[in-house]
ROSE-733051 format. One record per atom (N, C-alpha, C): x, y, z. Coordinates in pm, whole numbers, plus 32768, in hexadecimal, padded with zeros to 4 digits. Layout:
X; Y; Z
X; Y; Z $
...
//
This chain:
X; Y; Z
E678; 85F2; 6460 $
E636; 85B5; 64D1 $
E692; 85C4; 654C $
E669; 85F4; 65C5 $
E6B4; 85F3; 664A $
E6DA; 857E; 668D $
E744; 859C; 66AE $
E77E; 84FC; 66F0 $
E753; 8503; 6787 $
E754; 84DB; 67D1 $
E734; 8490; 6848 $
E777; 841A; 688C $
E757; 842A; 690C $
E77A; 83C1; 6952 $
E752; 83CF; 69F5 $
E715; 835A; 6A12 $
E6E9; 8348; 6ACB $
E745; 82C0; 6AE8 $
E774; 82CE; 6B7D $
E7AD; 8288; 6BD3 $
E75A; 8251; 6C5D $
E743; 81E3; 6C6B $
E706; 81B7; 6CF6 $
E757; 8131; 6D13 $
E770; 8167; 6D97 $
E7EB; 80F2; 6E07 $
E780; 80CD; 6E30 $
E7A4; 805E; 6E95 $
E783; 8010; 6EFC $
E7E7; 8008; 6F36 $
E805; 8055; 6FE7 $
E85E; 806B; 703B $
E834; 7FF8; 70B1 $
E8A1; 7FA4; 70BE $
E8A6; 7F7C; 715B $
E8C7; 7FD9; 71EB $
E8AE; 7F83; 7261 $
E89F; 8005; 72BE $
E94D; 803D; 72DC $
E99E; 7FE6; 72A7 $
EA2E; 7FFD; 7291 $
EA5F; 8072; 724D $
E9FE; 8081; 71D3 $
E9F9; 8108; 7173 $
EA33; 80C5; 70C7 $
EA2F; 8008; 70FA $
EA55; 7FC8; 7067 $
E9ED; 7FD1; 6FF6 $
EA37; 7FFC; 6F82 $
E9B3; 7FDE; 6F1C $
E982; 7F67; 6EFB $
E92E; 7F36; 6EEC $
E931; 7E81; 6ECC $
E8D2; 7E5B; 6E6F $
E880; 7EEB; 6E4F $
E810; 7EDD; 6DB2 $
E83F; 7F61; 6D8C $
E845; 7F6F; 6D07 $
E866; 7FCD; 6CB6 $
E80D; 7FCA; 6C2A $
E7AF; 8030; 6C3E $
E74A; 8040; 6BA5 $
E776; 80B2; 6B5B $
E7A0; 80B3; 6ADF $
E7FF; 80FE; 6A83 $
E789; 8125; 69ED $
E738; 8193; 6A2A $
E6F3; 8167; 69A7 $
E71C; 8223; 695E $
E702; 81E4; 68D7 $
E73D; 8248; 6855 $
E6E6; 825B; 67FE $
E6F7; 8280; 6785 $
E6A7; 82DE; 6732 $
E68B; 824F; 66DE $
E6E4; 8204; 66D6 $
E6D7; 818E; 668B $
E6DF; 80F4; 66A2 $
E702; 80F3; 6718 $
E718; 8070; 6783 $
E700; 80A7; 6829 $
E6E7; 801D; 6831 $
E6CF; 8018; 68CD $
E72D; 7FA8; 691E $
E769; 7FA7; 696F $
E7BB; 7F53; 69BB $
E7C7; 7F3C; 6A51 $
E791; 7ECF; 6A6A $
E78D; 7EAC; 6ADB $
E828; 7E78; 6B3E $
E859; 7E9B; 6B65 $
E8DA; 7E36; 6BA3 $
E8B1; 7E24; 6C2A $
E8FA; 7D99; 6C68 $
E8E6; 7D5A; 6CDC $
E98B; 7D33; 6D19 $
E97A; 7D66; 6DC3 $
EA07; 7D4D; 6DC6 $
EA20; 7D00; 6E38 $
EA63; 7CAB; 6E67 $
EA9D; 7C6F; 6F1D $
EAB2; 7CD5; 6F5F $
EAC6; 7C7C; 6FC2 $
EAEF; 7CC3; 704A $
EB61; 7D2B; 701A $
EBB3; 7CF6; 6FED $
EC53; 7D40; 6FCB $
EBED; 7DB6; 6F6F $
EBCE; 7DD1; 6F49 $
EBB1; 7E1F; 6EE6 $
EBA2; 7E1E; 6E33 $
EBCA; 7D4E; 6E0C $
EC11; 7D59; 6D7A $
EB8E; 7D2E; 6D49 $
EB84; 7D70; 6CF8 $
EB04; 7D69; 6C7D $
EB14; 7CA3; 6C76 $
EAA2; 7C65; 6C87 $
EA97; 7BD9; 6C45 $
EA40; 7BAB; 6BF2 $
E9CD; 7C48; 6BBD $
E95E; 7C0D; 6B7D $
E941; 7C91; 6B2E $
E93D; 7C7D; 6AB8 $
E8FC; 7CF6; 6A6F $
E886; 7CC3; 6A04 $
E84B; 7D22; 69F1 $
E7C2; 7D00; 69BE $
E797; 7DA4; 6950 $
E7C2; 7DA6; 68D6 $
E793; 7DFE; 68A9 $
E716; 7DEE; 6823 $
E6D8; 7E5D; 6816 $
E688; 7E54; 678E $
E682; 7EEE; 672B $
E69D; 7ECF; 66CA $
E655; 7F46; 6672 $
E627; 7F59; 6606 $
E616; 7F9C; 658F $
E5CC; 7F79; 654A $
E5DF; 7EF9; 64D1 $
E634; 7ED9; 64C8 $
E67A; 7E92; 6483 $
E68C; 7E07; 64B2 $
E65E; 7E01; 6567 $
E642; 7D82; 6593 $
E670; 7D60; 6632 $
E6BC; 7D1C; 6667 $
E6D6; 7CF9; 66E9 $
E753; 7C9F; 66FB $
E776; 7CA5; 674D $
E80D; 7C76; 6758 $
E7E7; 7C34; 6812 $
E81A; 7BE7; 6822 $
E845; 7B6E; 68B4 $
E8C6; 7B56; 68D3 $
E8FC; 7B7B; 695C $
E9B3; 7B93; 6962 $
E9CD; 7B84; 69C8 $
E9CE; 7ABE; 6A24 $
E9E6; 7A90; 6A98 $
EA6B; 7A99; 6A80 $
EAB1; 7AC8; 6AFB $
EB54; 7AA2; 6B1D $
EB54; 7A32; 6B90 $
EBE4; 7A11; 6B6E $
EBFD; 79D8; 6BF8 $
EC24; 79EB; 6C5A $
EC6C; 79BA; 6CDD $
EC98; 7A09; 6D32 $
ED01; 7A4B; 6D22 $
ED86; 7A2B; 6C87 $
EDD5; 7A77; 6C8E $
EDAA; 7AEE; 6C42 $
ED44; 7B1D; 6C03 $
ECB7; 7B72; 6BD6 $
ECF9; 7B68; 6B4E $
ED39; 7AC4; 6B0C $
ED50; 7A97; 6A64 $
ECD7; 7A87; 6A3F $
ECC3; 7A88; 69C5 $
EC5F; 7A93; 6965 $
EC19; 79F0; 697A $
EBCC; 79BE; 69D8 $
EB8C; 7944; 69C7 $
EB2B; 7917; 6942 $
EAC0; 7954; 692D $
EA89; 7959; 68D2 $
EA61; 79FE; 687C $
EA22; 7A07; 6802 $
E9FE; 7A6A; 67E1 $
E9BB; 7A3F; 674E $
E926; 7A65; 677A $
E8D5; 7A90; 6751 $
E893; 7AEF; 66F6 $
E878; 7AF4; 66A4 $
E86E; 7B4A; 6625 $
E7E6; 7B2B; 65D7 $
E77A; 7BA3; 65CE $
E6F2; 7B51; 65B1 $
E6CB; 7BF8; 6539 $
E6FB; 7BF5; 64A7 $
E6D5; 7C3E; 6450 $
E6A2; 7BF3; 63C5 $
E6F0; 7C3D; 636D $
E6D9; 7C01; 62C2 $
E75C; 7B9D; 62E5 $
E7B5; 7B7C; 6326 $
E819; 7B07; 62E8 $
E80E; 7AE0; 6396 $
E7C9; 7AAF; 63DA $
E7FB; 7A93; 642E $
E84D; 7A0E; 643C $
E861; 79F2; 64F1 $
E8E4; 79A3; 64F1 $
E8CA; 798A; 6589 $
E911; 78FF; 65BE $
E964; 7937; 664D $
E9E1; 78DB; 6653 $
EA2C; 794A; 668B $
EAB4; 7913; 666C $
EADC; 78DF; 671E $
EB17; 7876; 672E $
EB21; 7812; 67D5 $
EBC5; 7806; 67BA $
EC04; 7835; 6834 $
ECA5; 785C; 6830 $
EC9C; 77DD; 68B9 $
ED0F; 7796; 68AE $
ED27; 7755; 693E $
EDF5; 7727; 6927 $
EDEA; 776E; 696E $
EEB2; 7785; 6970 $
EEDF; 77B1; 68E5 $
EF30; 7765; 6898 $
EF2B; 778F; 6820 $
EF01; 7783; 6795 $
EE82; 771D; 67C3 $
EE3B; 76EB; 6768 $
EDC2; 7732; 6742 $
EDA6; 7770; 66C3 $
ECF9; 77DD; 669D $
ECC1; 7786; 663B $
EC44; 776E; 6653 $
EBD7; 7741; 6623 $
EB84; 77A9; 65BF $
EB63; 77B7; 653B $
EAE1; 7810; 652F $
EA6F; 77C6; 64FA $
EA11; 77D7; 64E9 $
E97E; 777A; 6508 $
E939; 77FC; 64B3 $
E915; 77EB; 6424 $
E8B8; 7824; 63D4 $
E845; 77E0; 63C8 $
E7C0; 7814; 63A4 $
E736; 77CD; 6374 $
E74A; 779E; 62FF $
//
């Protein structure tokens, strides 16, 4: 089977990227970024399921999201991780 892959930005009139759609032969990925440019939001799916990936402003792992056969979401706040199964 041939592999693949398409890329679509979203450019400000600056020339910043600030949406980024990453899609593949087997996933698709959305990223979202600030002003500065740092990724704070990712959003992927594929066949196997979907994943949710807010950062914070230092772009640390705030939460993450995980939606397959074992899902989970695991909540980080300084050095304390939470995971949260069904």
């Amino acid at each position: 089977m041939p592999h693949w892959r398409a890329q679509l930005n979203s450019w400000t009139a600056v020339g910043q990227v600030r949406a980024q759609l990453d899609v593949q032969e087997a996933s698709v990925v959305l990223s979202l970024r600030d002003a500065d440019g740092q990724i704070h939001v990712k959003l992927a799916v594929s066949k196997d399921g979907s994943g949710l990936l807010p950062l914070d402003e230092s772009t640390k792992l705030g939460v993450h999201m995980l939606v397959h056969e074992e899902s989970s979401i695991t909540v980080r706040q300084g050095g304390h991780t939470k995971q949260l199964r069904p």
